[in-house]
C-alpha positions, 0 to 999 in steps of 0.5 A: 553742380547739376551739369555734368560732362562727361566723355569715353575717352576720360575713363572715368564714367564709373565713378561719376555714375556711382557718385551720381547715383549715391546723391539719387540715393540719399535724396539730394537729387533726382536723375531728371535733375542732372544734365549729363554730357557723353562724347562720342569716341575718335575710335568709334566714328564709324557709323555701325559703331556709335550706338555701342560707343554710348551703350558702353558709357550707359552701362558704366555709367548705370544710367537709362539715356543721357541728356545730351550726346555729342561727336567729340571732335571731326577726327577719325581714327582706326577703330579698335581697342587702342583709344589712341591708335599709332603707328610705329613712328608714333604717328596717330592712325586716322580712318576715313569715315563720311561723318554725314553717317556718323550722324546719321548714326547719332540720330537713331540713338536719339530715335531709340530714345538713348539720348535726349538731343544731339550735338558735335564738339570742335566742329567749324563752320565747313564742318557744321555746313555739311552736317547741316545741308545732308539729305535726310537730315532729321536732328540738327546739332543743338550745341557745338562746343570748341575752346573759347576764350579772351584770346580766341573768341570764335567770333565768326563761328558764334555767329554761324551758330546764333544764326543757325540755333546751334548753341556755343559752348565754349571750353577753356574759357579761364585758359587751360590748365596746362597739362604739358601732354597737351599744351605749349607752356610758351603760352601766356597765362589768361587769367594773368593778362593785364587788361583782363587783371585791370579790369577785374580790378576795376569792378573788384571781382577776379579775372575768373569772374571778369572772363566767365562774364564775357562769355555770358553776355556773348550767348556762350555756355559755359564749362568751367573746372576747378580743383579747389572748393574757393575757387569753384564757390568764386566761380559760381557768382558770376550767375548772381551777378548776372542776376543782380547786373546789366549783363552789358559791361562797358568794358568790353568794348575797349580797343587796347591789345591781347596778346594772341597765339593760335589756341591752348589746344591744337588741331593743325595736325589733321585736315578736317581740324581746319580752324582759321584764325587771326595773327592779332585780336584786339579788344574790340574784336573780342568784346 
């Protein structure tokens, strides 16, 4: 891996620097060789409160700039030292902060030289549309990453974004990982969907493979993990055999049914997480 993504809120910044630095250390890579990710906090969306959101994770991180950072999602909530601010109720506590500011705050990072690019995550396109027709904008967003899947293609949010060279990347794209703190278990299981299984059979290659290969033909980055070394060596041919390959497959341009649901991940409790999407998906609106 060379790609690394990173955030404030995962707490583990630390770690991933001393690895980082052991590797430079020994000679297996150089800094220029890593491309590192950091997040800009809910809690820090005010915009006299960034630059320190990234100081911190540059000091933990013992690095001089990072590579890309981007506003973790359009949330804002209470500033303080509790990540997670709630209420008695146990109701989160939302700010209320012009994130045209923020912005504007993400780009003198960019200025002094703390970061290379700029861009946002879980944005939609109303989202993106007022970052993007601010007076004085100086850095449009180079990526807007947001779950992406066989099952929730943000197919108009794509398109929005190829049309504005934003990049897409697209996490949860083998299905989540089902974490009960965040997701329904009434869920389906991506990689146990049988179209995606027959066509995975198909080609023989695994349903991972298939759903990574999607996304690639489609223009989509791809973020992907795995806790076990097999599968994370199987995950990595899907860019030999993007090499070896046409990256169009016929068989993404079926018309049988998904099942479909709204997201792994939801947004629905706060206004500004406004994601429309359809009841029912089918093949051809997918691939």
């Amino acid at each position: 891996f060379r790609h690394i993504e990173g955030t404030f809120i995962y707490g583990i910044e630390e770690e991933v620097g001393q690895a980082v630095h052991e590797k430079i250390a020994d000679g297996t890579v150089k800094r220029e060789d890593i491309f590192y990710t950091g997040k800009l906090w809910s809690t820090f969306h005010r915009p006299e409160l960034v630059r320190s959101c990234l100081e911190q994770s540059l000091k933990k991180l013992k690095f001089d700039y990072l590579d890309l950072f981007i506003i973790h999602n359009p949330m804002s909530l209470k500033p303080g030292t509790d990540t997670w601010p709630k209420d008695e109720n146990g109701k989160f506590i939302f700010d209320v902060v012009d994130l045209r500011q923020t912005w504007e705050a993400m780009e003198a990072c960019k200025d002094a030289g703390l970061v290379k690019s700029i861009g946002v995550s879980n944005f939609n396109i109303r989202q993106l549309e007022m970052i993007l027709s601010k007076p004085g904008l100086m850095y449009k967003p180079v990526l807007n990453q947001v779950e992406c899947h066989p099952y929730l293609n943000q197919g108009k949010l794509l398109a929005f974004c190829k049309s504005k060279d934003i990049l897409l990347e697209a996490y949860f794209v083998l299905g989540s990982q089902r974490d009960k703190n965040w997701i329904d278990q009434s869920t389906p299981i991506l990689l146990e969907d049988p179209v995606l299984d027959a066509i995975a059979k198909k080609y023989n290659q695994s349903p991972a493979l298939v759903a990574l290969r999607y996304q690639l033909q489609r223009d989509v980055v791809v973020l992907f993990k795995s806790f076990t070394r097999k599968r994370i060596e199987e995950n990595f041919q899907v860019k030999q055999e993007c090499r070896e390959k046409s990256m169009r497959c016929p068989d993404f341009d079926g018309t049988l049914v998904l099942n479909s649901f709204p997201r792994y991940f939801s947004f629905q409790r706060h206004q500004l997480f406004y994601f429309p999407y359809p009841r029912n998906i089918r093949l051809t609106d997918l691939f």
